[in-house]
matplotlib code that plots the C-alpha trace (Angstrom):
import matplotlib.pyplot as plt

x = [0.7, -0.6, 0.4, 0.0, 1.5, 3.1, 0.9, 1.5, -2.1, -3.3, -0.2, -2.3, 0.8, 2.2, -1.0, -0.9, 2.7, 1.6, -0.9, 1.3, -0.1, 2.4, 2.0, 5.2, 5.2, 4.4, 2.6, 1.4, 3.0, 5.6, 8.1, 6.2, 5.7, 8.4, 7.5, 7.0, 5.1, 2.4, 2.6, -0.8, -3.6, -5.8, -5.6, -8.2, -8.5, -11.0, -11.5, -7.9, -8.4, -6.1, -7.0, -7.4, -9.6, -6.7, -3.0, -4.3, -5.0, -1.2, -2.1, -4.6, -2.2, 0.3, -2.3, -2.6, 1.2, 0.9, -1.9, -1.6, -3.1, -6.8, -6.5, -9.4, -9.3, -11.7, -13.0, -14.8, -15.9, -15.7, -17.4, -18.8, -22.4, -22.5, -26.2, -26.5, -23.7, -22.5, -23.9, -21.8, -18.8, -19.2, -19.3, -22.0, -23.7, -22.5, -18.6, -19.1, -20.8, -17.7, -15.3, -17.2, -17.6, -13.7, -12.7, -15.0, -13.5, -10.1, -10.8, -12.7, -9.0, -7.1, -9.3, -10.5, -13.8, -16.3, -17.0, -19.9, -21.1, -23.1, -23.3, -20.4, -18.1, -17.2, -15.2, -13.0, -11.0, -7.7, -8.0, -5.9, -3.7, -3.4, -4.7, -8.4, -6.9, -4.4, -6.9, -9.8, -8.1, -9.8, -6.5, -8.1, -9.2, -7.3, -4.0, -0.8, 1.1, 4.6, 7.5, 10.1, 10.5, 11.7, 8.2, 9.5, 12.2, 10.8, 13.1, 13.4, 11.8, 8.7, 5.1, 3.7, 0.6, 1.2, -0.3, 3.4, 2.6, 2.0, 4.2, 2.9, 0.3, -0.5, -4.3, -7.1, -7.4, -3.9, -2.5, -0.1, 3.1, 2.1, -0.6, 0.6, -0.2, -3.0, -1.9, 0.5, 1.5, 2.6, 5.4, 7.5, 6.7, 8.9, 8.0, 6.6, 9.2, 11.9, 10.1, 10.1, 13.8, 12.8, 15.3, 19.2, 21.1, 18.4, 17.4, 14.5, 17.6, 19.1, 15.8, 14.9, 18.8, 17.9, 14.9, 16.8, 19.5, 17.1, 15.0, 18.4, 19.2, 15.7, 15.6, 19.3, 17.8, 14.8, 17.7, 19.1, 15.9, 13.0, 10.7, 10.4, 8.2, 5.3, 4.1, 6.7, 8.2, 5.6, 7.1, 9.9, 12.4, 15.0, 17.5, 18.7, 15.7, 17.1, 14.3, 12.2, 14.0, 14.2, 10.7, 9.2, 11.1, 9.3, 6.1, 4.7, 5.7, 2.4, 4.8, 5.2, 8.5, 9.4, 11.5, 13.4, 15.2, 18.1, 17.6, 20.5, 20.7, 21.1, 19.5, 16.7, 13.9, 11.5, 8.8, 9.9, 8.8, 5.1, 4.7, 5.6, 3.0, 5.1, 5.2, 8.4, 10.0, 12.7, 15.2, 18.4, 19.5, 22.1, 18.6, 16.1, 13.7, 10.2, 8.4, 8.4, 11.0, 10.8, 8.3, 10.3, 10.6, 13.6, 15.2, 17.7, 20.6, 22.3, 24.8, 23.5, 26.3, 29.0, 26.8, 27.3, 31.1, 32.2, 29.7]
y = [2.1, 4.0, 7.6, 9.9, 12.9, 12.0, 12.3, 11.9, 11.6, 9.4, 7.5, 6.2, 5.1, 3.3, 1.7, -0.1, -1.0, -2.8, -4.5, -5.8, -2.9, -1.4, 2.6, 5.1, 8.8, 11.5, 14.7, 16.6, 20.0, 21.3, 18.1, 15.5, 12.5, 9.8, 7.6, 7.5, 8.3, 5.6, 4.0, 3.7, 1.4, 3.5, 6.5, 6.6, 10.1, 9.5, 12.7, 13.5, 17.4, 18.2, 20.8, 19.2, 23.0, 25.0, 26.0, 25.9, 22.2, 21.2, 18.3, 16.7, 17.1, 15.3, 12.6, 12.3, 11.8, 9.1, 7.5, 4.8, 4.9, 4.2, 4.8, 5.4, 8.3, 7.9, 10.7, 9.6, 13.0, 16.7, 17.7, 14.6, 14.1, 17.9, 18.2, 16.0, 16.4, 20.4, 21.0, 18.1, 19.6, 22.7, 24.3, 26.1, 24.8, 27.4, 26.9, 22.9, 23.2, 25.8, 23.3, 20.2, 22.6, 23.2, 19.6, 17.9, 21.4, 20.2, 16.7, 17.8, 19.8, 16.6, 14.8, 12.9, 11.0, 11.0, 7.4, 7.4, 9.8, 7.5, 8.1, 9.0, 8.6, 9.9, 7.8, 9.7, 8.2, 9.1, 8.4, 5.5, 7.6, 11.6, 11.3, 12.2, 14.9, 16.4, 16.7, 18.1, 20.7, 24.3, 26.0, 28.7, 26.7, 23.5, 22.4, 22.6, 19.5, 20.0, 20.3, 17.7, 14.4, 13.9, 12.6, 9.4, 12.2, 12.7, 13.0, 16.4, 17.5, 20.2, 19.5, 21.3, 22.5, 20.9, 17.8, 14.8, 13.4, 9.9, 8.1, 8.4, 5.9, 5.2, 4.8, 5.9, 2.5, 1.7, 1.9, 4.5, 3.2, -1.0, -2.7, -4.8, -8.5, -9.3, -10.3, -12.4, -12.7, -9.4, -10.0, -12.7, -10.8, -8.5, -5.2, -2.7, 0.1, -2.5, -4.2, -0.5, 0.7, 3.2, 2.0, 2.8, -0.3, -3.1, -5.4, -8.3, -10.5, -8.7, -8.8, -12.6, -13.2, -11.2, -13.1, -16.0, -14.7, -13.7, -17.2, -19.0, -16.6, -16.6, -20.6, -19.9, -17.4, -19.8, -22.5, -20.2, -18.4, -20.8, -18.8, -16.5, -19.1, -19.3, -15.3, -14.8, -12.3, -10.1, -6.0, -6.7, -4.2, -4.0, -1.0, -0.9, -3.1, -3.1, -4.1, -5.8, -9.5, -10.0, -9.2, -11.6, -14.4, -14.0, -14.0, -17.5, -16.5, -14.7, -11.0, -8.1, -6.0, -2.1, -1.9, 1.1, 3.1, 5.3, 8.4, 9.5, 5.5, 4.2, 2.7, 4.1, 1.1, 2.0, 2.5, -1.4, -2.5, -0.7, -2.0, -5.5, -5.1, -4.5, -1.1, 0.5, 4.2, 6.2, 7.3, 8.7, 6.9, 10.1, 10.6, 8.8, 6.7, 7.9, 5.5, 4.9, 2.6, -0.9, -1.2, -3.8, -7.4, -8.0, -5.4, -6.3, -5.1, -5.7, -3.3, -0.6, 0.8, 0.6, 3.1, 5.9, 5.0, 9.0, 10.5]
z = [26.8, 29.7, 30.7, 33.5, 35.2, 38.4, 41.5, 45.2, 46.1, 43.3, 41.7, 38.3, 36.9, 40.1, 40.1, 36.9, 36.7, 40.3, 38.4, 35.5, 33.1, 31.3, 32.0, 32.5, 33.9, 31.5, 30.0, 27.3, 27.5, 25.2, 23.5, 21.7, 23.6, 23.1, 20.7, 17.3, 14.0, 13.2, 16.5, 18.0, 16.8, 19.1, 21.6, 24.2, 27.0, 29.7, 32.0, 31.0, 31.4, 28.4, 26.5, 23.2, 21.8, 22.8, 21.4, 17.9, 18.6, 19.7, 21.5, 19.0, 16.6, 18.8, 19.2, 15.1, 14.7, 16.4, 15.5, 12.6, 9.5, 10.1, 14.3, 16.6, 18.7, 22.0, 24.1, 27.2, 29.8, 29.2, 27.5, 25.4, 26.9, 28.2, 27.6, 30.8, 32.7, 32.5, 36.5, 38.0, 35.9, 37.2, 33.9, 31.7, 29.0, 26.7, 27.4, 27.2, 23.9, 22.1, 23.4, 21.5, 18.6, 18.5, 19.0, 16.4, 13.9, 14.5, 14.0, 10.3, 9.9, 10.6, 8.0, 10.9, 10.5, 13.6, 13.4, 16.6, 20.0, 22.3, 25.9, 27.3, 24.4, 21.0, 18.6, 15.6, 13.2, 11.2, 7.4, 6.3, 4.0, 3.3, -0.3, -0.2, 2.5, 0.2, -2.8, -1.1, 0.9, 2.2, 2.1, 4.3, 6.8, 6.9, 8.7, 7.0, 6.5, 8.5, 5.8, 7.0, 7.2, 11.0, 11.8, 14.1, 16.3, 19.6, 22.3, 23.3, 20.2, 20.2, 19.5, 16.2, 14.9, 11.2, 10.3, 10.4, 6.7, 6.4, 3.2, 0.3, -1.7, -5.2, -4.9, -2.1, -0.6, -0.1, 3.6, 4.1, 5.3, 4.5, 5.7, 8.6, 10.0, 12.5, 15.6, 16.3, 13.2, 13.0, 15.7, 13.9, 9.8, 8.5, 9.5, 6.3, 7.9, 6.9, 3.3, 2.2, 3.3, 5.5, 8.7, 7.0, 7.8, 8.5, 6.0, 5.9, 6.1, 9.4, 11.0, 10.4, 11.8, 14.4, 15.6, 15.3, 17.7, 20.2, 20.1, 20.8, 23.7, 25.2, 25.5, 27.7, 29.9, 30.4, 31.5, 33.8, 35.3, 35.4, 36.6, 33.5, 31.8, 35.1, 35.5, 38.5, 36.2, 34.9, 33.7, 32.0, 30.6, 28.1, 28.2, 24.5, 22.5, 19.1, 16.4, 19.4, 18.9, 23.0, 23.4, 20.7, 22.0, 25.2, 23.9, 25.0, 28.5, 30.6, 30.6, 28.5, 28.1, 27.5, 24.8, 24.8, 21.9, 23.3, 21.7, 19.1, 18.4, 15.0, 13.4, 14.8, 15.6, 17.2, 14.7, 13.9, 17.4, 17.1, 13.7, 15.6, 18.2, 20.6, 22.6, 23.8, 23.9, 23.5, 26.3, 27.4, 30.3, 31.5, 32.6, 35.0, 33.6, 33.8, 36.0, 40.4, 42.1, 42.5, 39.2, 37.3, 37.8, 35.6, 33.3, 30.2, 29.1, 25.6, 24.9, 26.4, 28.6, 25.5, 24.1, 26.8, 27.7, 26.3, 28.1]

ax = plt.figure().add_subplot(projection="3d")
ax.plot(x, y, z, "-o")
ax.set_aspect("equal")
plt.show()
């Protein structure tokens, strides 16, 4: 998933979704960014002028939440490689080099390991449960863990400067959360979200009943719109994604789909459709969607408007 501020005089995100690159509009500021806990097998930020030293380390924190269990996070520009770069950036060496000091601190705070700096990149990674982290704390000096459990909320909902605590484990090699599938398997198993009861209402049973439902459907929408199996349809949306079912029937076709989660929806899936492979986010739609016009080839709609008929 790609994200950008929205700019007239270089549309980033416009661009992409042009290209068949799933990206929407967005920012780091104040709310957490709309998607869940665990979500992201990796987070990359190339010249992305946020300040990740500043605000107590808000946004890296942001970033950790979510980050999955063993995540790569990749910094690519300011001020990684400052030694040779501070004059084109306008900046002194001394400012450059605090601002690397204060980024690779909070990373040591987050339990972060710094996996490689070459060239113009530095790699860190997030540990694969809190064990080790919990155990081998500076209380002085490290980051609290944030007291409740509403880790996956994130519509409307503000950043923090607590670490989101992954599930516990039993020993220091197990993955927090489940270990999950390589890909593609991981789109058609049962999700660890659902194995361990963490979703109210959905069962391994629901879920496989589920993808059957959507498999059926997908080969009728195939009958009726031929195209959707030969790339003519490429960004595909669908308003009200459940547990991900519409997108992994499409996944022979050459196209990918937004699933979205509307907020205050139960249960609450989202987390199932990462954990899936696929990528999605959550959304009121009293509200404009977060991307430019005429950016979708085909969007779906399950149940979606039933949802909002008393508002």
């Amino acid at each position: 998933m790609s994200f950008a501020p929205r700019d007239s005089h270089e549309a980033q995100v416009q661009f992409a979704l042009e290209r068949g690159v799933p990206a929407m509009i967005g920012v780091m500021a104040t709310d957490r960014i709309p998607y869940p806990a665990r979500a992201f097998d990796m987070a990359h930020c190339s010249r992305c002028l946020i300040p990740w030293n500043k605000l107590d380390g808000l946004y890296l924190v942001e970033v950790d939440r979510v980050l999955r269990p063993g995540g790569y996070w990749i910094l690519s520009g300011p001020p990684i490689r400052w030694k040779k770069h501070y004059k084109g950036w306008q900046r002194t060496e001394e400012d450059l080099k605090q601002e690397q000091d204060e980024i690779e601190d909070l990373a040591k705070r987050l339990c972060w390991k710094k996996v490689v700096e070459k060239d113009d990149l530095a790699v860190w990674q997030k540990p694969i449960n809190h064990m080790e982290c919990a155990n081998n704390r500076n209380a002085d000096e490290a980051l609290q863990f944030c007291n409740n459990s509403d880790v996956d909320s994130a519509w409307y909902k503000k950043m923090e400067t607590c670490i989101s605590p992954l599930p516990e484990v039993q020993t220091e090699e197990e993955v927090a959360g489940g270990a999950l599938e390589n890909w593609p398997q991981r789109a058609s198993a049962v999700p660890p979200r659902i194995t361990r009861g963490s979703v109210s209402g959905i069962t391994p049973e629901k879920f496989e009943e589920d993808n059957k439902l959507w498999a059926e459907r997908a080969d009728h929408y195939k009958k009726l719109i031929p195209p959707l199996a030969k790339g003519r349809y490429r960004n595909v949306m669908d308003m009200d994604a459940g547990m991900g079912g519409f997108a992994a029937a499409l996944m022979e076709y050459p196209l990918w789909v937004m699933n979205v989660v509307p907020s205050g929806s139960a249960p609450d899936a989202l987390g199932v459709i990462y954990e899936r492979g696929f990528i999605g986010t959550f959304h009121d739609w009293c509200e404009a969607f977060s991307t430019y016009p005429r950016t979708y080839d085909l969007i779906h709609a399950n149940k979606v408007f039933s949802f909002y008929h008393d508002r």
